[in-house]
C-alpha atoms as one frame of an Amber mdcrd trajectory, in Angstrom:
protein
  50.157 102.755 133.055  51.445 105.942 131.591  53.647 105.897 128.734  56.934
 107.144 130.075  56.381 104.651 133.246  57.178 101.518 131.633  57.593  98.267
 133.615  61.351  97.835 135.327  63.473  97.112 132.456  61.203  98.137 129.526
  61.947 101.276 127.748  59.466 103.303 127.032  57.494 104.046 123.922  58.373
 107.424 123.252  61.814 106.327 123.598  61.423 103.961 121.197  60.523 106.391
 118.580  63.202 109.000 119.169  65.705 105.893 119.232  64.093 104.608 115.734
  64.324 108.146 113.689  68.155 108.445 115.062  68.589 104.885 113.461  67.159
 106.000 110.394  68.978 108.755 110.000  72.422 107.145 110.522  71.080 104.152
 108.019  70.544 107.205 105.368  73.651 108.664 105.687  75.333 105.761 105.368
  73.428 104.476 102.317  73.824 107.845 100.916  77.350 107.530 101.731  77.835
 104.221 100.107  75.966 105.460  97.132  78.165 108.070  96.214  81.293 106.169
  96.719  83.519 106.050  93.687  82.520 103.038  91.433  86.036 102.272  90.547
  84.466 101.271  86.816  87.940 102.764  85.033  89.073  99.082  87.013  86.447
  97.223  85.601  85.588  96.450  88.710  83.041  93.475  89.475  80.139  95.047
  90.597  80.004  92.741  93.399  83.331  94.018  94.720  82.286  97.865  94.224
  83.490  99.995  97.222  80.020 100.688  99.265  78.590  97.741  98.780  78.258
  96.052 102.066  77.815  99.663 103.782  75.283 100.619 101.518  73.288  97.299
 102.236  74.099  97.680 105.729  73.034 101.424 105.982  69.432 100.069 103.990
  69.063  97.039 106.911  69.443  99.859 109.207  67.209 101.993 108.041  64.552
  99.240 107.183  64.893  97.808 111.042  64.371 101.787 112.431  60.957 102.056
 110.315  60.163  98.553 111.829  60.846 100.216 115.561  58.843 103.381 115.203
  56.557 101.280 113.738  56.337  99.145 116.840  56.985 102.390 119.314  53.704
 104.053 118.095  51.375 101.676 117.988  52.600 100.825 121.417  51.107 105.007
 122.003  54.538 107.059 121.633  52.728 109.573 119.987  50.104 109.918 122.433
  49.996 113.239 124.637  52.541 112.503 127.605  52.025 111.910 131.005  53.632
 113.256 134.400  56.443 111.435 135.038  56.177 108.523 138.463  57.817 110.055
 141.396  59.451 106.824 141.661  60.799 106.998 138.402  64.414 105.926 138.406
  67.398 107.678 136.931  70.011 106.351 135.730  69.553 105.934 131.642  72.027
 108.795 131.239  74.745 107.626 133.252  74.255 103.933 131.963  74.730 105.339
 128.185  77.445 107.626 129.236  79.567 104.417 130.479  78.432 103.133 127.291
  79.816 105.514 125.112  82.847 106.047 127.208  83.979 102.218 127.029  82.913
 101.903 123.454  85.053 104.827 122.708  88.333 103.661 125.005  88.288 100.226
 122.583  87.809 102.649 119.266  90.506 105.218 120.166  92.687 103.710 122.499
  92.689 100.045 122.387  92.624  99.464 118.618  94.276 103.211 117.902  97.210
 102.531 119.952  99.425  99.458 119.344  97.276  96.419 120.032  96.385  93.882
 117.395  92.623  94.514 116.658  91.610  90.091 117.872  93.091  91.346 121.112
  91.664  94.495 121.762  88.572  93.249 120.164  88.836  89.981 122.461  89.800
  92.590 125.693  86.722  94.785 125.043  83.985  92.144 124.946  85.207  90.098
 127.601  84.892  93.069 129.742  82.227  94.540 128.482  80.020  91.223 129.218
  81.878  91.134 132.851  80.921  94.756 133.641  77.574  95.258 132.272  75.819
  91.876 133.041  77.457  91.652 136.057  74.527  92.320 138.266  72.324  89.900
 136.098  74.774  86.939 136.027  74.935  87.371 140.282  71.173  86.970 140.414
  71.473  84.228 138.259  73.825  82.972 141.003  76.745  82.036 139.137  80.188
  82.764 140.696  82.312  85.678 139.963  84.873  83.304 138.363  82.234  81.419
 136.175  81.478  85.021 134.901  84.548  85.272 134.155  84.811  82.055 132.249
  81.802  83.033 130.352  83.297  86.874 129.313  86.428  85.738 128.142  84.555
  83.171 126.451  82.288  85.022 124.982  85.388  87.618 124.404  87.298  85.080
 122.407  84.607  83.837 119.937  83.623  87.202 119.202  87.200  88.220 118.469
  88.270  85.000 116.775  84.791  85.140 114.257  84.931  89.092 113.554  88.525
  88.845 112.653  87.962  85.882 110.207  85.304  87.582 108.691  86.778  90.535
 107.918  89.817  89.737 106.795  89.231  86.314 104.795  85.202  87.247 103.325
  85.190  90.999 103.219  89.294  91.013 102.181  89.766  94.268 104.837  93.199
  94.718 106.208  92.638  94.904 110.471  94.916  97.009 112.332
């Protein structure tokens, strides 16, 4: 098996490691971000409450799970020389992230931007993200198109109801 012609619905080495140094680099420049955030110490602050904290943890997580994945990616041979590409190979990882990107940025910019309360657009975006892209795997499955939508707006709900509480009564931010 060649490198870049990973089984149906395994991504491929190589992939992996170009995926895990993008991670890293966001998890950098977010820690570095965090880092130089004011300290707010004319406040006397608790340095448990300093602006940056949870982002700079976050950004080190991040950054700590990409080494793990290029980690994994080459000893699974990503830096070994590459190999012709199947013809069978299937296209489609472009499109697939494009829709990603597109829907992620409609909730970002125009459902929470533009007059919704952030539980509902949160709630909204989840619910149909689940419907849309796990459609096809929830009709193998052989559940009905209404049970999968049961199980979105489910799913959309609890996702909505626990980010909301989190944020606003544990991390104190103000949701638009």
């Amino acid at each position: 098996m060649s490198i870049e012609s990973a089984p149906a619905g395994e991504v491929s080495a190589r992939a992996d490691l170009v995926s895990a140094l993008a991670w890293v680099a966001f998890g950098l420049a977010v820690t570095i971000g965090a880092w130089r955030m004011d300290r707010l110490a004319n406040l006397h602050i608790n340095r448990y409450e300093i602006p940056g904290l949870v982002p700079g943890l976050l950004g080190v997580a991040i950054v700590a799970l990409g080494v793990l994945l290029a980690a994994r990616a080459v000893s699974r041979g990503a830096l070994k020389p590459r190999e012709a590409a199947p013809a069978n190979a299937q296209p489609g990882g472009r499109r697939y992230m494009a829709l990603v990107l597109g829907a992620m940025l409609l909730y970002s910019l125009v459902l929470v931007g533009h007059g919704l309360p952030f539980w509902l657009a949160t709630g909204v975006f989840v619910a149909a993200f689940i419907f849309g892209f796990d459609r096809a795997r929830q009709t193998a499955l052989g559940r009905s198109t209404a049970r999968q939508l049961m199980l979105a707006a489910i799913c959309g709900a609890v996702t909505s109801a626990v980010v909301t509480l989190v944020f606003q009564d544990i991390f104190y931010v103000r949701l638009p």
